[in-house]
C-alpha positions as CSV (number, residue, x, y, z in Angstrom):
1,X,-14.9,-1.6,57.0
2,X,-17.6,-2.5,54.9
3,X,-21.3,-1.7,55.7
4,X,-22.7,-4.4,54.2
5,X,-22.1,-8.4,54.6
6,X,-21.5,-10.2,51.5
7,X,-24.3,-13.3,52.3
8,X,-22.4,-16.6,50.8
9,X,-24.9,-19.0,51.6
10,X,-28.4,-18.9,51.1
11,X,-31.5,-19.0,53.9
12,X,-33.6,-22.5,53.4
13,X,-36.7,-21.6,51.4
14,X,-35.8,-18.3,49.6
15,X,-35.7,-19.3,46.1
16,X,-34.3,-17.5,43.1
17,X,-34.0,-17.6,39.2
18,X,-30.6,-17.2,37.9
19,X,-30.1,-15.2,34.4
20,X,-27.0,-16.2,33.8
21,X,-27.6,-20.3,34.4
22,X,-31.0,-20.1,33.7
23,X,-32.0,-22.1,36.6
24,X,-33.6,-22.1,39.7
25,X,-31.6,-22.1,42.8
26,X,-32.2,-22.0,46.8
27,X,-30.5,-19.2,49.0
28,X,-28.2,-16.9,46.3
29,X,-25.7,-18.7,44.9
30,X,-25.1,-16.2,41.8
31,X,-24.2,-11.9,42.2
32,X,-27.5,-10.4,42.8
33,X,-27.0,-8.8,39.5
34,X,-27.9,-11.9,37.8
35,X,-31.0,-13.2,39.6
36,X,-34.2,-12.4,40.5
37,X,-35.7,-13.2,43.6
38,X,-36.2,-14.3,46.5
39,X,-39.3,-16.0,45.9
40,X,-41.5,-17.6,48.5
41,X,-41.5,-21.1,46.4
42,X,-39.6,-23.3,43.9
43,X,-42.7,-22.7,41.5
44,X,-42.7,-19.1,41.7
45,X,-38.9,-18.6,41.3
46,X,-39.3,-21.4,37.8
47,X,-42.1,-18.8,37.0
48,X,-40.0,-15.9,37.1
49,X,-39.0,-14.9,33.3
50,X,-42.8,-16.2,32.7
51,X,-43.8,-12.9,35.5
52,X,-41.3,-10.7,34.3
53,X,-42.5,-10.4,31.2
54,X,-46.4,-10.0,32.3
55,X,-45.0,-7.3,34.5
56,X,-43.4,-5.6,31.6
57,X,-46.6,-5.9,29.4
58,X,-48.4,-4.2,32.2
59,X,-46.5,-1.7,32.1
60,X,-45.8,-0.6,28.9
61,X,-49.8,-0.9,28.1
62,X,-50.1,1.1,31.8
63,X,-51.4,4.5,30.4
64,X,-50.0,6.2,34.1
65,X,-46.5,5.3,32.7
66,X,-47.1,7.6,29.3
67,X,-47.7,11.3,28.8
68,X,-50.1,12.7,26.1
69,X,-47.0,14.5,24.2
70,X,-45.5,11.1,23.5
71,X,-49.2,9.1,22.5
72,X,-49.4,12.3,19.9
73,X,-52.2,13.7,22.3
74,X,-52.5,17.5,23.1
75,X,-51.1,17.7,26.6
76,X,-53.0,20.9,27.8
């Protein structure tokens, strides 16, 4: 018995970005290992690789995310 329900078809207005298409797509048409999402709207889900990659610029600037030892810093 499986403890979780594959979902086949997709709730109106949950948007996602597929990696592996490239596209935008309502409800989860592709393996959640190849989107992100959901998004609230089309725009934001189009917008995703766009916020993905201010995310990740965040946090590898983020100085909470890096310890002195690795910046070359005395730690103590």
């Amino acid at each position: 018995m499986a403890l979780f329900k594959k979902r086949t078809v997709g709730k109106p207005g949950e948007w996602y970005y597929c990696l592996e298409h490239q596209k935008v797509e309502e409800g989860p048409e592709c393996p959640a290992k190849d989107r992100f999402g959901p998004y609230a709207s089309r725009e934001e889900a189009e917008h995703a690789m766009a916020t993905a990659h201010e995310r990740n610029l965040e946090w590898e600037n983020d100085p909470r995310w890096h310890d002195k030892e690795a910046r070359g810093e005395d730690a103590g």
